[in-house]
C-alpha positions as CSV (number, residue, x, y, z in Angstrom):
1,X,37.3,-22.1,12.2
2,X,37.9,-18.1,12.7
3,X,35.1,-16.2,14.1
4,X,34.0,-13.6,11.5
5,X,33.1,-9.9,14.2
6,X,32.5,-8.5,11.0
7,X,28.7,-7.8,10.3
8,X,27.4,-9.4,6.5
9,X,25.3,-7.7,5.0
10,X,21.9,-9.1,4.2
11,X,20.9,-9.9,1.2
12,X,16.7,-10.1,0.7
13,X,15.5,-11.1,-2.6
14,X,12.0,-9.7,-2.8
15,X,9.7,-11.8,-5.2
16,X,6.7,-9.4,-6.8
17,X,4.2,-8.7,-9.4
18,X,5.7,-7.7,-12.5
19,X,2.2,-5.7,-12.9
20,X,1.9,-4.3,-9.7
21,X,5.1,-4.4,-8.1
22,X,3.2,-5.6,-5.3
23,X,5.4,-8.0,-2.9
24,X,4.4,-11.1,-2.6
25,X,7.5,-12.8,-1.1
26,X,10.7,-12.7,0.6
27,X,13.7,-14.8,0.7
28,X,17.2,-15.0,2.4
29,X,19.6,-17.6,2.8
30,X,22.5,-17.8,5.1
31,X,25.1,-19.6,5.0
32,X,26.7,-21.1,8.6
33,X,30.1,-22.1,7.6
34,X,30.7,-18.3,5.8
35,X,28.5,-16.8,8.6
36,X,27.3,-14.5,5.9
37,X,23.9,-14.2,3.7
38,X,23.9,-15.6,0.3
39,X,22.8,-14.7,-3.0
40,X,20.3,-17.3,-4.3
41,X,19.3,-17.8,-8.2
42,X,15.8,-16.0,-9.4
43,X,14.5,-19.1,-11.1
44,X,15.2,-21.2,-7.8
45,X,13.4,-18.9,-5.6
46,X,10.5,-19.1,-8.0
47,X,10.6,-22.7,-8.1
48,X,10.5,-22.8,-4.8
49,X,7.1,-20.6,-4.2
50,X,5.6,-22.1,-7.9
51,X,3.4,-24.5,-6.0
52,X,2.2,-22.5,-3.1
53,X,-1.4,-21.5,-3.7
54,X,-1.6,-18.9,-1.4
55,X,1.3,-16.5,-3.4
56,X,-0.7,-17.6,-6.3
57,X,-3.5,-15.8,-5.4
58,X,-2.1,-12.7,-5.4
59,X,-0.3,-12.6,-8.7
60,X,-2.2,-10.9,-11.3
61,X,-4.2,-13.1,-13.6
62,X,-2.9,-16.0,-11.0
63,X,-0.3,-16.5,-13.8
64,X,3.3,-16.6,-12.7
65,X,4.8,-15.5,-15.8
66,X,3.8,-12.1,-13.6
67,X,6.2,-12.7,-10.9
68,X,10.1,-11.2,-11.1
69,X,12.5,-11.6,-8.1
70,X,14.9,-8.1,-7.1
71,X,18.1,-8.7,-4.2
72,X,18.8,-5.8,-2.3
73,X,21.6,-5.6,0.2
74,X,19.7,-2.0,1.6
75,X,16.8,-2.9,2.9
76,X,16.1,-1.5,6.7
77,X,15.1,-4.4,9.1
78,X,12.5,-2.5,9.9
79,X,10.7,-3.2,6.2
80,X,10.9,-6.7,6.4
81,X,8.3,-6.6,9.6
82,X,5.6,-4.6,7.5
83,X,6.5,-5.1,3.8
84,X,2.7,-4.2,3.5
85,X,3.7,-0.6,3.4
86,X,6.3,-1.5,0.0
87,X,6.0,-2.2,-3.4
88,X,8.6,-2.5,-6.3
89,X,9.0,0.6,-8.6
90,X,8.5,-2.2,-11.8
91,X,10.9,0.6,-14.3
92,X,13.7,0.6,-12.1
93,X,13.2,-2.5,-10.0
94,X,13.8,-1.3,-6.5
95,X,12.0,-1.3,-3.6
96,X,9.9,1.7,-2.6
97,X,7.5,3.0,0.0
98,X,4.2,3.1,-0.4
99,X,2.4,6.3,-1.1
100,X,-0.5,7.0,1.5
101,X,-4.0,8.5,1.0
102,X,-4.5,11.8,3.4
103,X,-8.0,12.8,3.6
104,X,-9.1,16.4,4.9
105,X,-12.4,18.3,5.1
106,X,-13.5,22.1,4.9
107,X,-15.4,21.5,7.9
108,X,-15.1,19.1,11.2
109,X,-18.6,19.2,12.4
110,X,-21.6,19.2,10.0
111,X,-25.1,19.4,11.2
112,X,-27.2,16.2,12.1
113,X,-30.1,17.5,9.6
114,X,-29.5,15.4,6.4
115,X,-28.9,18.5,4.2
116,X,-25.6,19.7,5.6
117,X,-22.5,18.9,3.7
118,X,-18.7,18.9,3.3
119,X,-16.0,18.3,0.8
120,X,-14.1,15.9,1.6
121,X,-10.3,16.1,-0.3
122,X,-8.2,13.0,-1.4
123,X,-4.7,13.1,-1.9
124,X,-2.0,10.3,-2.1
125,X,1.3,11.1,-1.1
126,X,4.8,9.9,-0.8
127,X,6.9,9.7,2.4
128,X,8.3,13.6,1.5
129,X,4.4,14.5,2.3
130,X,4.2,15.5,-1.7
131,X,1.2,14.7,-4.0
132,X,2.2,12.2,-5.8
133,X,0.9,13.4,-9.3
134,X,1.8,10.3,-11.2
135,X,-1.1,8.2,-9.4
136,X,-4.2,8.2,-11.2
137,X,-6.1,4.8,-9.5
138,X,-9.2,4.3,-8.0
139,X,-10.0,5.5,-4.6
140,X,-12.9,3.4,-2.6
141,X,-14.8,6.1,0.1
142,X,-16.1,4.6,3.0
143,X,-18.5,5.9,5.8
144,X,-20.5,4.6,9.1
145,X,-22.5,7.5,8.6
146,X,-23.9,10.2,6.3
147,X,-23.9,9.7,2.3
148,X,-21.3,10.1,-0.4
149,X,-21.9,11.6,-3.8
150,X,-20.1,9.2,-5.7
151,X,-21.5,6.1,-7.1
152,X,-20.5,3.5,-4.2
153,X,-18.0,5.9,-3.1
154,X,-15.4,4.8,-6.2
155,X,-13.2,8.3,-6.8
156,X,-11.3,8.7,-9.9
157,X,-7.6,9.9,-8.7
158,X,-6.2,12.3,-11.7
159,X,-2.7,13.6,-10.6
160,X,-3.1,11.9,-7.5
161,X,-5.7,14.2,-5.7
162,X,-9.5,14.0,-6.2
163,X,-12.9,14.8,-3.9
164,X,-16.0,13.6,-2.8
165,X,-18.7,15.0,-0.7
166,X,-20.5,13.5,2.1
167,X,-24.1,14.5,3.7
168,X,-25.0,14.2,7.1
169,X,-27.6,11.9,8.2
170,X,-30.3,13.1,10.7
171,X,-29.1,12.2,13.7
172,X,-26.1,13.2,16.2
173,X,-23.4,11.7,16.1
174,X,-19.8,11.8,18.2
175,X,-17.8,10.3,15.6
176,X,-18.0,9.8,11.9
177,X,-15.6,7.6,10.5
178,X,-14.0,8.0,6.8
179,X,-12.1,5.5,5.6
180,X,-10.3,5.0,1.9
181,X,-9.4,2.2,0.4
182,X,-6.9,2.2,-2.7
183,X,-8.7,-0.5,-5.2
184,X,-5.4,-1.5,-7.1
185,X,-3.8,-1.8,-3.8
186,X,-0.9,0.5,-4.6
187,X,-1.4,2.8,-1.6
188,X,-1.6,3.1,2.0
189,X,-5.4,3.5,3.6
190,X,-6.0,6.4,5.2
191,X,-8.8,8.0,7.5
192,X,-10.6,10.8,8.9
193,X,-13.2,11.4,12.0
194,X,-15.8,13.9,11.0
195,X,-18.7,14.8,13.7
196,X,-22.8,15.1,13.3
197,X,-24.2,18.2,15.7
């Protein structure tokens, strides 16, 4: 048999929630004798992963009439170590990164007194740094200190970008952690370190 030098490409087929675009899965199949990565049949994938209780989980409405299978040929080998970061844009079926939630604050220390405050802003952006104005989810605010003026620290994104303010505690304190949390999952967390004087 003649050695192929000549690199395949590789073909991942990316199972994901047809709601969500969440991924759920990945699959690739090479093939020895062609020394070369395969295209493999939707339906067979999906038959393959139907019984697996712990994809089911994660499919909306645990149905699996919500799960769709995309091949790319593209896809940086990078991605397929933290496909975490991805999703699938569900209108034109192709893999995306994640947008990412930046949090910043008008002020970096606040005073350990219980009255002083600070606006805290939330933005989700794509990789290009730019708000990302078509996201309009819900944004969970967490703290280790201090208390936010939302109702369990749930945020209402509209064009991507929102606020909530947070009040010190009465006490001193090096560090103050902020974290989000994007509750439909379609975003990266982010974080900021806020102090108490």
């Amino acid at each position: 048999m003649k050695k192929n030098n000549k690199k395949s490409k590789v073909i991942t087929h990316v199972v994901f929630d047809n709601k969500t675009g969440k991924v759920i899965h990945t699959h690739q199949r090479y093939d020895v004798e062609k020394e070369a990565y395969c295209e493999c049949n939707p339906k067979e994938i999906l038959r393959l992963i139907e019984s697996d209780d712990f994809i089911l989980k994660q499919v909306s409405g645990r149905d699996l009439k919500n799960l769709d299978v995309v091949m790319t040929t593209d896809m940086p080998e990078q991605w397929s170590s933290r496909l975490s970061g991805f999703l699938v844009d569900t209108r034109s079926k192709k893999l995306i990164e994640m947008p990412k939630i930046e949090l910043s604050s008008d002020k970096k220390e606040l005073e350990g007194d219980g009255k002083d405050k600070t606006t805290i802003e939330i933005k989700v952006v794509n990789n290009k740094g730019k708000v990302d104005d078509s996201y309009e989810g819900r944004i969970k605010i967490s703290t280790n200190r201090g208390k936010l003026s939302a109702r369990g620290g749930v945020v209402k994104l509209k064009k991507g970008v929102g606020q909530i303010t947070l009040i010190s505690a009465n006490e001193t304190v090096d560090r103050v952690s902020i974290m989000a949390q994007c509750l439909e999952g379609k975003c990266l967390m982010g974080d900021l370190d806020l102090e108490f004087v």
